[in-house]
N, C-alpha and C positions, 0 to 999 in steps of 0.2 A: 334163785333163792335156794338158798343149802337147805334139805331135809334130813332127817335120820334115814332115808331109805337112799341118797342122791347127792352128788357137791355139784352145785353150777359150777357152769364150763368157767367162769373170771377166779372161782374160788381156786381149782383144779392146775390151772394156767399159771397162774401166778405162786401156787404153791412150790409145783416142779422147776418155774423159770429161776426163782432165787433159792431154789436147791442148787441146782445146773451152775449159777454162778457163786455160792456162796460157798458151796463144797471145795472147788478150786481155788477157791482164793485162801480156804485157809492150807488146805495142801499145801499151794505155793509160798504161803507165806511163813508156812512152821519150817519147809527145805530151807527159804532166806535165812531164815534166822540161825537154823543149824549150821547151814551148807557154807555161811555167811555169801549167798550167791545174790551180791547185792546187784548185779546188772539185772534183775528181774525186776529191781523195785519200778520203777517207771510202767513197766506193764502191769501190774501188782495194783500202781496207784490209780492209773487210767481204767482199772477192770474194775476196783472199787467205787470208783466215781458214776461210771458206768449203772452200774447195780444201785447207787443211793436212787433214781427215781421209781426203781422199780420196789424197792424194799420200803420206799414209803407209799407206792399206789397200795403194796400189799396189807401193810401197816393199816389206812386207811380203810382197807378193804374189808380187812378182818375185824376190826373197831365197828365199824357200820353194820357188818352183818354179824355178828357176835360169834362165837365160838359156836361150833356145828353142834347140836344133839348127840351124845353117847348111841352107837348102834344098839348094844348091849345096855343089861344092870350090872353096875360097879359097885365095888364097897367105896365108903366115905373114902380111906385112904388112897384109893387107888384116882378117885375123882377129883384130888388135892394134888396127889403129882403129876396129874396129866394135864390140869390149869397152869401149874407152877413152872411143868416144862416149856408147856404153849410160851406162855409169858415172856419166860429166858430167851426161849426161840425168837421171840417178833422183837423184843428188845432188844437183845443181844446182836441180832443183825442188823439192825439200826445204830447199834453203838460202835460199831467198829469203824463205817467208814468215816465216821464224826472224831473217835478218836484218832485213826488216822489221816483224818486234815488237822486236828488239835497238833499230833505229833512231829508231822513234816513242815507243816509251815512255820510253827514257833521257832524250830529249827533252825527253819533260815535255808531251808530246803525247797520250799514251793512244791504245788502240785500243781498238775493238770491232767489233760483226755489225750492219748496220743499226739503230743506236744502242743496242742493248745493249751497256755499257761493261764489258769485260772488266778495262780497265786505263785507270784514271782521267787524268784532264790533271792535271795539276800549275798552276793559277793563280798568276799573278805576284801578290804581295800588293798593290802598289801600282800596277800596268800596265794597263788593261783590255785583254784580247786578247791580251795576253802568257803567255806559260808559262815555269819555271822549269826547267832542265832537271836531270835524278835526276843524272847524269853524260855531261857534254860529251865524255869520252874515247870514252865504249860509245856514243853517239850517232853521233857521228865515224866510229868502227867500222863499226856497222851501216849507217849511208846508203855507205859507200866501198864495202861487201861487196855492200852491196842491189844499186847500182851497176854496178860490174864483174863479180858473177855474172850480171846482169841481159844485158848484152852479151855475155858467152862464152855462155851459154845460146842467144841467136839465132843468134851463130854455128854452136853445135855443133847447133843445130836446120837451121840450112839446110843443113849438111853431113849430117844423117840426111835431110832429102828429097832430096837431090841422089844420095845412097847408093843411098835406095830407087827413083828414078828409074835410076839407072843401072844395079840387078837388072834392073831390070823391061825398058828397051828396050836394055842391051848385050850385057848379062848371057842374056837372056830366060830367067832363071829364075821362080822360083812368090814369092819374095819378098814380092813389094806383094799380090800375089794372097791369100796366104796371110794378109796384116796387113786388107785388107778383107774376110776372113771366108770367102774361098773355100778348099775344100780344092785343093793342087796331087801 
């Protein structure tokens, strides 16, 4: 049970486990996009897939046990963007790999886990290398959504370290203390 002085070890585990994957993938996924270094998508899709049951045990987890107790006293304002960031956070990483299975398989692209194919490519009849897409609208969707969650996510991510940096040396409360596993 999470306290204000303590995070249980599943709160802890599972916070770092879909940092550890979640940070990666959008790294890798903003170089794809740049780099256009599409031969990564395939490990890109199977690391996301990967990560979907863990980003909903987490989901789950933090639903069930609610949102930790404040170390500190906060102004109203400050207690409003740090719900609002949470939020973005647990949703936001729940949304991406959803959108991208909306965006590749409408495609006509298919996904799967290191080539177990969950969801088939769709072959152009007469194209080699080509694919047929299920629907170019929910394609459209999904790469827009995969996209701009994908950017508000870093955002709202470097505002939760910037957060937890600024418990920690303005604040000097137990904050960061308490999220690397020390009691404060």
């Amino acid at each position: 049970m999470d306290t204000p002085h303590a995070l249980s070890k599943p709160t802890l585990w599972l916070h770092w486990l879909v940092a550890a994957l979640v940070l990666p993938l959008l790294a890798v996924g903003i170089y794809m996009a740049l780099a256009e270094a599409w031969g990564l998508y395939d490990l890109h899709k199977s690391l996301g897939l990967v990560a979907l049951p863990l980003l909903l045990a987490r989901a789950a987890w933090r639903l069930g046990q609610g949102w930790p107790k404040p170390v500190g006293r906060y102004t109203a304002i400050e207690q409003r963007l740090a719900k609002a960031s949470h939020w973005t956070l647990l949703l936001g990483v729940l949304a991406m790999p959803l959108t991208g299975m909306l965006y590749s398989g409408a495609s006509g692209n298919g996904f799967g886990v290191f080539g177990l194919e969950l969801m088939r490519s769709r072959p152009h009849p007469t194209e080699p290398h080509a694919v047929v897409p299920y629907s170019e609208a929910l394609s459209t969707l999904g790469e827009t959504a995969h996209e701009w969650i994908g950017y508000a996510l870093v955002v709202v991510l470097a505002l939760h370290v910037a957060g937890a940096v600024k418990h920690h040396l303005v604040d000097g409360d137990g904050t960061l203390r308490r999220m690397l596993g020390r009691r404060v």
